[in-house]
KOLLUMLUM-225227 format. One record per residue (C-alpha): residue number from 1; residue in three letters; x, y, z. Coordinates in steps of 0.25 Angstrom, whole numbers, always signed. Example, Ala and Ser with C-alpha at 12.3 -4.5 7.8 and 13.67 -1.06 7.14 Angstrom:
# residues 2
<node i="1" aa="ala" east="+49" north="-18" up="+31"/>
<node i="2" aa="ser" east="+55" north="-4" up="+29"/>
//
This chain:
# residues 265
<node i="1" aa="unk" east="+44" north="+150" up="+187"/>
<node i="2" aa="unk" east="+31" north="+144" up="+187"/>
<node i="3" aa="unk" east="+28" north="+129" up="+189"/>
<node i="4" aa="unk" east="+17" north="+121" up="+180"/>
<node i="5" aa="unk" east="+11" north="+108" up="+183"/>
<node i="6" aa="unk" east="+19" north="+96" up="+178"/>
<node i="7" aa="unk" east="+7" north="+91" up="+170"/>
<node i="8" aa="unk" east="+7" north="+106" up="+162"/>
<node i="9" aa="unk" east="+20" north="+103" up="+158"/>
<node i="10" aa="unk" east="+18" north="+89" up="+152"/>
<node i="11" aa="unk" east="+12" north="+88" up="+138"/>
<node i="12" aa="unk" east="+5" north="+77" up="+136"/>
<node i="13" aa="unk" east="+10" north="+67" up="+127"/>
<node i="14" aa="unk" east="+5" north="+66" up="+113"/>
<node i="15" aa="unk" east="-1" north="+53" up="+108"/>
<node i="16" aa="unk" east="+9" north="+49" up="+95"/>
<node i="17" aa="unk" east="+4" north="+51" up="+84"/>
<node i="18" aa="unk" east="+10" north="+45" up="+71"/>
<node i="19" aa="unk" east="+12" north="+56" up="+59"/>
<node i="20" aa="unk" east="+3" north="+54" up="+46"/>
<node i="21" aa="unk" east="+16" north="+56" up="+38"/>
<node i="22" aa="unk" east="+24" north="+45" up="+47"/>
<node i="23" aa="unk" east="+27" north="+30" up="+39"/>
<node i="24" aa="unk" east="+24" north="+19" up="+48"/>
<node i="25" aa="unk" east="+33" north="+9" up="+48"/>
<node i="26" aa="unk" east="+29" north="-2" up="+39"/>
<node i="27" aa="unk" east="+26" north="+8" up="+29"/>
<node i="28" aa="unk" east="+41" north="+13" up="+31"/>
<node i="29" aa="unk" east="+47" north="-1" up="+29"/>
<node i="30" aa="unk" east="+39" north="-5" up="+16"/>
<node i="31" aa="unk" east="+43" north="+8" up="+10"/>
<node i="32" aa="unk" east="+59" north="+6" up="+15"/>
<node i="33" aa="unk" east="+56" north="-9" up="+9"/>
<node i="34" aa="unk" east="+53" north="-4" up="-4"/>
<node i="35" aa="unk" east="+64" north="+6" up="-5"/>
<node i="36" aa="unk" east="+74" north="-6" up="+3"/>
<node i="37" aa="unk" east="+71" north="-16" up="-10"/>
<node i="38" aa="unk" east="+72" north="-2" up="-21"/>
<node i="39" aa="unk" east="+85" north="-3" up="-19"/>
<node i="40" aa="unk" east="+86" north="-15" up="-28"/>
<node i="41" aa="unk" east="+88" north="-5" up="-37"/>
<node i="42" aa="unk" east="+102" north="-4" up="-36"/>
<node i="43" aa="unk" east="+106" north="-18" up="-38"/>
<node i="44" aa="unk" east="+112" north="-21" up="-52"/>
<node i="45" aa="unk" east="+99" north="-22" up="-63"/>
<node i="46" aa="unk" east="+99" north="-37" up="-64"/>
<node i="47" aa="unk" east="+96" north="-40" up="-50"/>
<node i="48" aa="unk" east="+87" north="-29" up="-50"/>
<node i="49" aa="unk" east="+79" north="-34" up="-60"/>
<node i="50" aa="unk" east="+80" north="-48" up="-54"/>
<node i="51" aa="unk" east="+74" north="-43" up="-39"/>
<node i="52" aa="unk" east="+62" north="-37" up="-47"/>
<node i="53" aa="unk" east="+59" north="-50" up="-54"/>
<node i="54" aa="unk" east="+61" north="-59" up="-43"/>
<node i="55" aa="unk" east="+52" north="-48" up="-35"/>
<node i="56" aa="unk" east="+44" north="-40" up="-43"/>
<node i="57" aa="unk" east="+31" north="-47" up="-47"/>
<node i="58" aa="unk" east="+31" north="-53" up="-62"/>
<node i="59" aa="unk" east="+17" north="-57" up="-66"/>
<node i="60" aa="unk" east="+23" north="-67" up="-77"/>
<node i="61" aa="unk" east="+29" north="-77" up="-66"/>
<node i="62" aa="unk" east="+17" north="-80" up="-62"/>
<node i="63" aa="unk" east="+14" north="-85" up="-76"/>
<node i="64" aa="unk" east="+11" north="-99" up="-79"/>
<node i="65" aa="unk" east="+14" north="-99" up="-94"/>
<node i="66" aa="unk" east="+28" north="-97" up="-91"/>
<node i="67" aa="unk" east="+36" north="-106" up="-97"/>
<node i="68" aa="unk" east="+52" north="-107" up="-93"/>
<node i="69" aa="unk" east="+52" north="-93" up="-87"/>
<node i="70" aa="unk" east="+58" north="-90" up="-74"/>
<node i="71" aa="unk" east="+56" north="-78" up="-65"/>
<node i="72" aa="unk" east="+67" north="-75" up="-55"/>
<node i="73" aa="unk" east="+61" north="-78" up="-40"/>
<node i="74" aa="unk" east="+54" north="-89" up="-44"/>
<node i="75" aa="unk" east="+42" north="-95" up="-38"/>
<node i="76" aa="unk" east="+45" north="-86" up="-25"/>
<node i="77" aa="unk" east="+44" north="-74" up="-34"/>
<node i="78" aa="unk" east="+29" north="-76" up="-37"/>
<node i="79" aa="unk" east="+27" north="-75" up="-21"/>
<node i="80" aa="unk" east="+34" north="-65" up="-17"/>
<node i="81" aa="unk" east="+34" north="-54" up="-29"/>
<node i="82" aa="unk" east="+19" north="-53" up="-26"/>
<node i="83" aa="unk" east="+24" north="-44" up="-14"/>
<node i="84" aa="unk" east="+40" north="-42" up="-18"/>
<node i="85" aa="unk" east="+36" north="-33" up="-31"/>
<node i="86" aa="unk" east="+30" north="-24" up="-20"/>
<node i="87" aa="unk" east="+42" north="-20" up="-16"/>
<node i="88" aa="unk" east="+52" north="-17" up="-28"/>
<node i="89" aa="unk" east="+49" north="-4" up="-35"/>
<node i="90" aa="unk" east="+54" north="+1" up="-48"/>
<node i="91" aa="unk" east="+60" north="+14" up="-43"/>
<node i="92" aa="unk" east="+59" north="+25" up="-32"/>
<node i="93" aa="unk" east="+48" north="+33" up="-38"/>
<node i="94" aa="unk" east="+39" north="+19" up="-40"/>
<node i="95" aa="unk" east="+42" north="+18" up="-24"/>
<node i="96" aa="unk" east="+39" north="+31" up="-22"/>
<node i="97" aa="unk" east="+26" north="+32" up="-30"/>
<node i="98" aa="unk" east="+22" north="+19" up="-19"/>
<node i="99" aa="unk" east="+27" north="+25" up="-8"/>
<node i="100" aa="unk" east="+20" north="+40" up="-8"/>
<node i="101" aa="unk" east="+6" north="+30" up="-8"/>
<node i="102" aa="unk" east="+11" north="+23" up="+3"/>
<node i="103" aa="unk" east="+13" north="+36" up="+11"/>
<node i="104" aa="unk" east="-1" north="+38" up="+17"/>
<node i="105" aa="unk" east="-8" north="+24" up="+13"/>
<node i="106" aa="unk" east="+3" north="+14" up="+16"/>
<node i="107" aa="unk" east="+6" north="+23" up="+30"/>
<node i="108" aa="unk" east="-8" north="+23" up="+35"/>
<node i="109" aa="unk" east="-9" north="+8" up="+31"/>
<node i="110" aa="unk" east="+4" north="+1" up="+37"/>
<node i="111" aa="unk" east="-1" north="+12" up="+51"/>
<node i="112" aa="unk" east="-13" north="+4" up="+51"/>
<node i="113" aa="unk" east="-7" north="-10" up="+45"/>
<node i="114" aa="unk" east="+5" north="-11" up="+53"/>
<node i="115" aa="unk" east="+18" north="-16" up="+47"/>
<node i="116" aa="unk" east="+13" north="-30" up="+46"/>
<node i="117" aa="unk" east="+1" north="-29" up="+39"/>
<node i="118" aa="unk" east="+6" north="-17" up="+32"/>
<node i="119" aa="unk" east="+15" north="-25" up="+25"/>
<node i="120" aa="unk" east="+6" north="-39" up="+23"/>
<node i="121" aa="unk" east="-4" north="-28" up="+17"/>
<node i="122" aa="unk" east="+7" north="-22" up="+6"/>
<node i="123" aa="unk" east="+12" north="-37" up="+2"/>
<node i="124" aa="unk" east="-4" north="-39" up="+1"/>
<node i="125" aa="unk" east="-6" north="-31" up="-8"/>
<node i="126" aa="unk" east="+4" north="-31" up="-17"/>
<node i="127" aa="unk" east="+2" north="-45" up="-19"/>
<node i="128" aa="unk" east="-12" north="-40" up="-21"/>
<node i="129" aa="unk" east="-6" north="-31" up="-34"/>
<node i="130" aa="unk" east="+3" north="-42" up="-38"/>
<node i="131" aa="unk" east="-9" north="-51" up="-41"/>
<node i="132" aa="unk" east="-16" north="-41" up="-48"/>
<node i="133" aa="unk" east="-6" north="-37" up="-56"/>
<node i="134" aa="unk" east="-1" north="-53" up="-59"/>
<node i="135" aa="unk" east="-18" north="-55" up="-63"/>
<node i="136" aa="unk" east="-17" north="-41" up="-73"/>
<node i="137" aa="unk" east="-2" north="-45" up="-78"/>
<node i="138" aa="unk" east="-2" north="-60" up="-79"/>
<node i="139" aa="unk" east="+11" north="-60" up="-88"/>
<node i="140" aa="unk" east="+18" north="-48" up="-86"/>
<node i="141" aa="unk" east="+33" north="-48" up="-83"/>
<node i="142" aa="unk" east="+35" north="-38" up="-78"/>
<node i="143" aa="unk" east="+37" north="-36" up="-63"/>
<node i="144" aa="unk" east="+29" north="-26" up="-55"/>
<node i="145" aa="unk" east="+34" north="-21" up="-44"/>
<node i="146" aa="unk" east="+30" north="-10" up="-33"/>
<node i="147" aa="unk" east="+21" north="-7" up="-19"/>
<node i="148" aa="unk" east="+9" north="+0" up="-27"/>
<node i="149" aa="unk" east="+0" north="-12" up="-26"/>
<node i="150" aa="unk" east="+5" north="-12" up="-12"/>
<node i="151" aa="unk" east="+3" north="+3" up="-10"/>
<node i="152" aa="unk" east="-10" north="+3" up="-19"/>
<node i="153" aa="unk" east="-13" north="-10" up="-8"/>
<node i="154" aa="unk" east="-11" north="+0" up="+3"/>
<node i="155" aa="unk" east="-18" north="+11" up="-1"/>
<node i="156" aa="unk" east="-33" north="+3" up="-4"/>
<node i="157" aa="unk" east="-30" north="-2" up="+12"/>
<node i="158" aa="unk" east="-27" north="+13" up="+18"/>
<node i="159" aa="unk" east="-40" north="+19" up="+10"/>
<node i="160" aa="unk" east="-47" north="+9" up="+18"/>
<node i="161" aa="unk" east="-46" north="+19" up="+30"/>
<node i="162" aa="unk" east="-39" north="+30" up="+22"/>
<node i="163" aa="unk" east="-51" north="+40" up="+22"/>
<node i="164" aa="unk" east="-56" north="+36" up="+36"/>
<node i="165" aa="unk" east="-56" north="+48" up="+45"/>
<node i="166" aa="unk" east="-43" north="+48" up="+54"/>
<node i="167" aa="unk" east="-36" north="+42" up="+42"/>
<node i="168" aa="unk" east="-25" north="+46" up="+34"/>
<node i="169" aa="unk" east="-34" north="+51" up="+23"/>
<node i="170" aa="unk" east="-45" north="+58" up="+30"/>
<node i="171" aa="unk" east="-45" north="+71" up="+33"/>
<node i="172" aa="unk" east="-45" north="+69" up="+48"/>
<node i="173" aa="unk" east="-35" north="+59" up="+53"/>
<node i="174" aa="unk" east="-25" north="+58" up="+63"/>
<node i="175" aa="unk" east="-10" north="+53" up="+67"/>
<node i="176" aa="unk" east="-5" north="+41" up="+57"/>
<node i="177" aa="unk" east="-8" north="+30" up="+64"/>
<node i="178" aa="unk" east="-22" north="+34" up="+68"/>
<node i="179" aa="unk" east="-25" north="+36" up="+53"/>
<node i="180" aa="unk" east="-22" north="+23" up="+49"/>
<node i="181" aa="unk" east="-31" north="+17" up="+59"/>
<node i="182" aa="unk" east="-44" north="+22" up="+57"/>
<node i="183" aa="unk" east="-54" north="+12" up="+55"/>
<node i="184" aa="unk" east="-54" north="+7" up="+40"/>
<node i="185" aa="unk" east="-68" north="+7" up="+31"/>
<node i="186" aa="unk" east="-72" north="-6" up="+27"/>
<node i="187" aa="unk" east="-71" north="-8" up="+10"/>
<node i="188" aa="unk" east="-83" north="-8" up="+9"/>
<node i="189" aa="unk" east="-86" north="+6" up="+17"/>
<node i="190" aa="unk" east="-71" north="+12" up="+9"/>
<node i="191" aa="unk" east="-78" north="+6" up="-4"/>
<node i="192" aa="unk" east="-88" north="+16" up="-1"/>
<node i="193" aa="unk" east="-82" north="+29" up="+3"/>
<node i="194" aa="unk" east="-80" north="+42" up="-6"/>
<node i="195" aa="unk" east="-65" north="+43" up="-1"/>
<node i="196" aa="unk" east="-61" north="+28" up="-6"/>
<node i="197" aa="unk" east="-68" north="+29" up="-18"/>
<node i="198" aa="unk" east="-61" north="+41" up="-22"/>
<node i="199" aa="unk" east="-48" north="+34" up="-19"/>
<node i="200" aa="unk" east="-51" north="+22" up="-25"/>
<node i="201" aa="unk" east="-55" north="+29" up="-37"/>
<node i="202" aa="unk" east="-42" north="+37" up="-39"/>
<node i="203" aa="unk" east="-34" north="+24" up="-34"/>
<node i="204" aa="unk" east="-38" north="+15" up="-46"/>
<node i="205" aa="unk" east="-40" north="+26" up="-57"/>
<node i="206" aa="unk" east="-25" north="+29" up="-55"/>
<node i="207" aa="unk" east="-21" north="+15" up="-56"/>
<node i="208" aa="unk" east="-31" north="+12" up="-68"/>
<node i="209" aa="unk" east="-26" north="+24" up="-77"/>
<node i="210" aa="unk" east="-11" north="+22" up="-73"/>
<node i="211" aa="unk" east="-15" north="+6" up="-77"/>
<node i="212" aa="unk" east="-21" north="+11" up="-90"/>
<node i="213" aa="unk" east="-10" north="+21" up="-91"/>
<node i="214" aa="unk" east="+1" north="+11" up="-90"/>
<node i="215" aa="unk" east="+7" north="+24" up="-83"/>
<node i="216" aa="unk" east="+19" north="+20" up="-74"/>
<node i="217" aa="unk" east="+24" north="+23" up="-61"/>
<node i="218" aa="unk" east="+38" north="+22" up="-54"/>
<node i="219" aa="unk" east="+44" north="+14" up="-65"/>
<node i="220" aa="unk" east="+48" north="+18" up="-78"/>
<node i="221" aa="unk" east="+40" north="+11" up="-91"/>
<node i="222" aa="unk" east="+34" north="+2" up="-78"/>
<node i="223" aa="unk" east="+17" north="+3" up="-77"/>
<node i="224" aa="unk" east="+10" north="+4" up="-65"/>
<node i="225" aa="unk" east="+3" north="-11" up="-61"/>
<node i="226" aa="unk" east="-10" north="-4" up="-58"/>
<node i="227" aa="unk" east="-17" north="-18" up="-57"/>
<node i="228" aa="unk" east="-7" north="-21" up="-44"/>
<node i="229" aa="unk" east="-11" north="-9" up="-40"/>
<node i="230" aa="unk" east="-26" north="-11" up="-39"/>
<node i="231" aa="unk" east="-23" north="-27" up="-33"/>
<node i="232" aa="unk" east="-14" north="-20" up="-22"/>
<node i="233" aa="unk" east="-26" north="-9" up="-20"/>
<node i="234" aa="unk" east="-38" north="-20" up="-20"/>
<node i="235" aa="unk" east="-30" north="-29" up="-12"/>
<node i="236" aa="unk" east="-27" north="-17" up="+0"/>
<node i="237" aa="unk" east="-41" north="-12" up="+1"/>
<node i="238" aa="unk" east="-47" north="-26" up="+1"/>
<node i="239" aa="unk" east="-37" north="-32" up="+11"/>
<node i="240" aa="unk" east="-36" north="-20" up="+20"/>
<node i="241" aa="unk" east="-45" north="-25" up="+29"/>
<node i="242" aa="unk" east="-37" north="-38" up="+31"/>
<node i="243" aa="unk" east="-25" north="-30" up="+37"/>
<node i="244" aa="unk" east="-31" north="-20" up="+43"/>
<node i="245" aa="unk" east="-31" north="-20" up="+59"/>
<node i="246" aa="unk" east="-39" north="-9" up="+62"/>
<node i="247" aa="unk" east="-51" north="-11" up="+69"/>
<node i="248" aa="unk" east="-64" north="-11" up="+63"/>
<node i="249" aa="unk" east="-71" north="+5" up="+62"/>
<node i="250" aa="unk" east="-84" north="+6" up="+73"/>
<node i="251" aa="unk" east="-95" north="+10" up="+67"/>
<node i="252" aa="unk" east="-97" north="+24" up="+61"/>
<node i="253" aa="unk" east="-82" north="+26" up="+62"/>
<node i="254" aa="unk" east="-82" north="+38" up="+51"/>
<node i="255" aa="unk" east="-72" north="+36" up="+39"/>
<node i="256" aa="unk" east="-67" north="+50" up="+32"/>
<node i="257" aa="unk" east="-80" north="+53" up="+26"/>
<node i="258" aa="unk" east="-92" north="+47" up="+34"/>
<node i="259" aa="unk" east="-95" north="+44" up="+47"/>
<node i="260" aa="unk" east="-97" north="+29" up="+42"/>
<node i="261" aa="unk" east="-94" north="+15" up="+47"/>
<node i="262" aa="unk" east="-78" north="+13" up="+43"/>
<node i="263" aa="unk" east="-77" north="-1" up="+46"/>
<node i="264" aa="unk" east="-68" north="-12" up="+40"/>
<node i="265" aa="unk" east="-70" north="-26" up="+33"/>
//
């Protein structure tokens, strides 16, 4: 027998690397959330029906010339169904439909968020979409309900650094984590790239031709709230920079299709 040197033997140890396809684990508990509160379905049909008024967001009760009607939830309900209505759906295929879109986007944002402000930034925006949708339906009565103004929320925030190089969308990237950290481009400089616009563009075509449509998703006879939506968008790629705590791109750090500045605001 022949002996080798210890050191020939060893193998050095890998650096951990987080697979692309693994869920971090605030994105795992929002998704276990919605599915925990979906099985509200199999209480008797009156109570159901009274958790989605007391929770779902109702743009007439927040109308003034409203005379001697009362609203289950009362003057809590106006608070919190801007955030609760987030979280009720109207079957598994609507959930399902939010959570294949929060796959890659809400992954690589609640990596690069962390569970706090992961969650702060989903009750953002759909507070976000709750408003534009109580401005476009002042007396509607019937309750929205669902995470797209969220998920549309989450989306706008992770093409901020979506088509950076090393990002989850480029054609060069690395482990999970590392993806979801790459220095963002500012709103201006994303505002400006081919890669964006493109998305942009196919983003609110869908949701304009659905919204002209009246074509529904998830829910039988129910439409698709297209303006929450666009708040929820607006409101993520605005406010993406308030959240975010990765540091500020040096100069010339090169985004997917440029060696440009990708900084930050």
């Amino acid at each position: 027998m022949e002996s080798q040197p210890y050191s020939s033997l060893v193998e050095p140890p890998d650096t951990p690397r987080e697979p692309i396809l693994t869920l971090p684990g605030a994105l795992t508990a929002y998704i276990a959330l919605i599915a925990a509160i979906h099985l509200r379905v199999l209480l008797p049909a009156e109570l159901e029906n009274w958790t989605i008024d007391v929770f779902g967001f109702i743009p007439k009760r927040y109308d003034s010339t409203l005379l001697n009607i009362t609203f289950p939830g009362g003057a809590g309900a106006k608070v919190w169904t801007f955030v609760t209505y987030s979280l009720l759906h109207a079957n598994l295929s609507h959930i399902g439909f939010n959570v294949l879109w929060l796959l890659p986007f809400g992954s690589a944002l609640a990596r690069r968020f962390g569970p706090v402000r992961f969650f702060i930034f989903m009750a953002v925006t759909a507070a976000a979409g709750a408003l534009a949708h109580l401005v476009t339906h002042e007396h509607a009565i019937a309750p929205m309900i669902g995470a797209s103004a969220s998920v549309s929320g989450a989306m706008a925030a992770a093409i901020r650094f979506a088509f950076v190089r090393g990002s989850f969308l480029s054609f060069s990237r690395g482990d999970a984590d590392a993806a979801a950290k790459v220095p963002a481009l500012s709103l201006a400089r994303a505002l400006r790239n081919p890669r964006v616009l493109g998305f942009l563009a196919v983003w609110f075509g869908v949701n304009i031709i659905f919204g002209l449509g009246s074509i529904s998703i998830g829910a039988e006879g129910a439409s698709v709230a297209w303006q929450a939506h666009i708040g929820g968008f607006l409101a993520g790629l605005m406010l993406f920079s308030l959240f975010d705590p990765v540091p500020r791109a040096t100069p010339h750090a090169a985004d997917a299709s440029s060696p440009d500045e990708a900084g930050r605001v």
